[in-house]
C-alpha positions in Angstrom: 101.1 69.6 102.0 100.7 73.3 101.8 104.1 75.7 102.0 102.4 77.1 104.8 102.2 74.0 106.6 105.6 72.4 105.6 106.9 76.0 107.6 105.4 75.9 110.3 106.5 72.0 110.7 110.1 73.0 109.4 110.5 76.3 111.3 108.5 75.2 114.6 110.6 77.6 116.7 110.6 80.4 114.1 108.5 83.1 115.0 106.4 83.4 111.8 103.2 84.9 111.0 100.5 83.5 108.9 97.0 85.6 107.5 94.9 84.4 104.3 92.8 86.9 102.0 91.2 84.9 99.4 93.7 83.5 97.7 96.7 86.0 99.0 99.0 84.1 101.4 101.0 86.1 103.5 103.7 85.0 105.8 105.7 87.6 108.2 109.1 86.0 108.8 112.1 87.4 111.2 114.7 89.6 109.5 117.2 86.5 110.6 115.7 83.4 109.1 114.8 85.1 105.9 117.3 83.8 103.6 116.8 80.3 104.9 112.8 80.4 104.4 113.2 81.7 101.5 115.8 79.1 100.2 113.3 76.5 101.7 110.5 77.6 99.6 112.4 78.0 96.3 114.0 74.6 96.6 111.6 72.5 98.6 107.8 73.9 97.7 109.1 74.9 94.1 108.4 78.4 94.3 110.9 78.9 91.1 110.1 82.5 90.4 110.9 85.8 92.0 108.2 88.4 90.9 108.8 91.1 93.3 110.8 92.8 95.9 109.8 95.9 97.6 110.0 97.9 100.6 107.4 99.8 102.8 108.3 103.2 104.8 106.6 102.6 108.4 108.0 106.2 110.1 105.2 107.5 111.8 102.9 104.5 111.2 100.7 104.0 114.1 101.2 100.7 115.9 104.5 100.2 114.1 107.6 98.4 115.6 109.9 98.5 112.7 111.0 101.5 110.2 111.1 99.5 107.3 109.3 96.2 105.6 110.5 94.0 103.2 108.0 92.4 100.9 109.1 89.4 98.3 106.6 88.3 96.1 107.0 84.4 95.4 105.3 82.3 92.5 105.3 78.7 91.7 105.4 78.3 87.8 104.1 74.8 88.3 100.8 75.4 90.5 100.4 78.8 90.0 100.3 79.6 93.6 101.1 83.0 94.9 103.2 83.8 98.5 103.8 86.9 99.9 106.6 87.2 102.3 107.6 90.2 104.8 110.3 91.1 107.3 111.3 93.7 108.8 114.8 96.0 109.7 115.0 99.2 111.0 117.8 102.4 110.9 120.3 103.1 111.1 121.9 100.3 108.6 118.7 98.6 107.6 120.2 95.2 106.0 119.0 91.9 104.6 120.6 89.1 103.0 120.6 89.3 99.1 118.4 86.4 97.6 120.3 87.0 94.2 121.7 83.1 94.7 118.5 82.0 94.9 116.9 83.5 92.0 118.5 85.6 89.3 116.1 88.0 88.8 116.9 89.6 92.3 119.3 91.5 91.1 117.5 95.0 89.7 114.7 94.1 92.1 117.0 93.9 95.4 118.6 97.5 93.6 115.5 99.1 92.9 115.1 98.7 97.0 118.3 100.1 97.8 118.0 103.3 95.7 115.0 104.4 96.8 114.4 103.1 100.2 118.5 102.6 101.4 118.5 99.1 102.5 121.5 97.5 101.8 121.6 93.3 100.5 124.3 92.1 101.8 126.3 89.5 99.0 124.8 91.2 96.6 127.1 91.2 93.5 126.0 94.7 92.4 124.4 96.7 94.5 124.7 100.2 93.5 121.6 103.0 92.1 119.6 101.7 89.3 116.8 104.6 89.1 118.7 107.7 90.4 122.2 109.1 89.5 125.2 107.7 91.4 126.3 111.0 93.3 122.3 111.2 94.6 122.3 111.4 98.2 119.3 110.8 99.5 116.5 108.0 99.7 113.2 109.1 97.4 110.7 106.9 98.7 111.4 107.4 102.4 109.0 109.2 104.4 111.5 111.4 105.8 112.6 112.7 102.4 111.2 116.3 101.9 108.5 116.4 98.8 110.0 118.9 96.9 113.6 117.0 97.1 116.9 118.3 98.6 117.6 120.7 95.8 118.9 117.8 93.4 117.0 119.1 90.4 118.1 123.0 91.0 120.6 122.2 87.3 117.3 120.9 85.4 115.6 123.4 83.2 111.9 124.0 83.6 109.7 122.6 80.9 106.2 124.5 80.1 103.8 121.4 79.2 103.6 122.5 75.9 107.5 122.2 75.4 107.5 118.2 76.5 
């Protein structure tokens, strides 16, 4: 049985979201039954490995209903198959459970999120700036965030290309 199909007979009442591209699986999940789909698919469809967690900016996105979305990237070491799941949370706290219990290699990935898009993983056992310097205020990768920054790198000296 496909994960897809052990979901949607596991989460019946979930409101989940299923598209196909090829071989790209892609299942949109609510914000609440996250950390329980996800723990399903690690432990009972052996999706052992993490690859990737990011986040996607939505401000001013036509059609959207949510600020931000959460991507994970699943793999199965064993079959080789690939599953791409996404939620969604919104300002002005945008959380998510951390899925750092379930696989390891959430932690920098779940951090990388937080830094440059502010949402917060809640139980995560580290979560602080991993790309930017701790006294940084602001959110990089956010659409809101002005393109010439907020006047953080006013102390940096100028470097001609032929100086780097």
């Amino acid at each position: 049985m496909s994960a897809e199909d052990a979901l949607k007979l596991k989460f019946a009442g979930a409101d989940l979201a299923f598209s196909q591209f090829r071989d790209n699986h892609r299942i949109v999940v609510p914000a609440a039954k996250l950390f329980e789909i996800l723990a399903f698919l690690k432990n009972e469809q052996h999706f052992d490995m993490l690859a990737e967690v990011t986040a996607v900016d939505y401000l001013e996105y036509e059609g959207a209903k949510d600020r931000f979305g959460v991507v994970y990237v699943l793999v199965s070491t064993t079959s080789g198959e690939r599953l791409v799941i996404k939620t969604f949370v919104n300002d002005p706290e945008p959380l998510l459970p951390s899925v750092y219990s379930l696989w390891k290699s959430a932690d920098w990935l779940e951090r990388e999120v937080y830094d440059m898009f502010g949402i917060r993983f809640s139980g995560h056992p580290d979560l602080r700036r991993i790309l930017t310097p701790d006294e940084f205020t602001g959110y990089p990768l956010r659409k809101d965030y002005p393109l010439k920054g907020r006047g953080e790198r006013h102390n940096f000296p100028v470097l001609t290309r032929a100086e780097s």
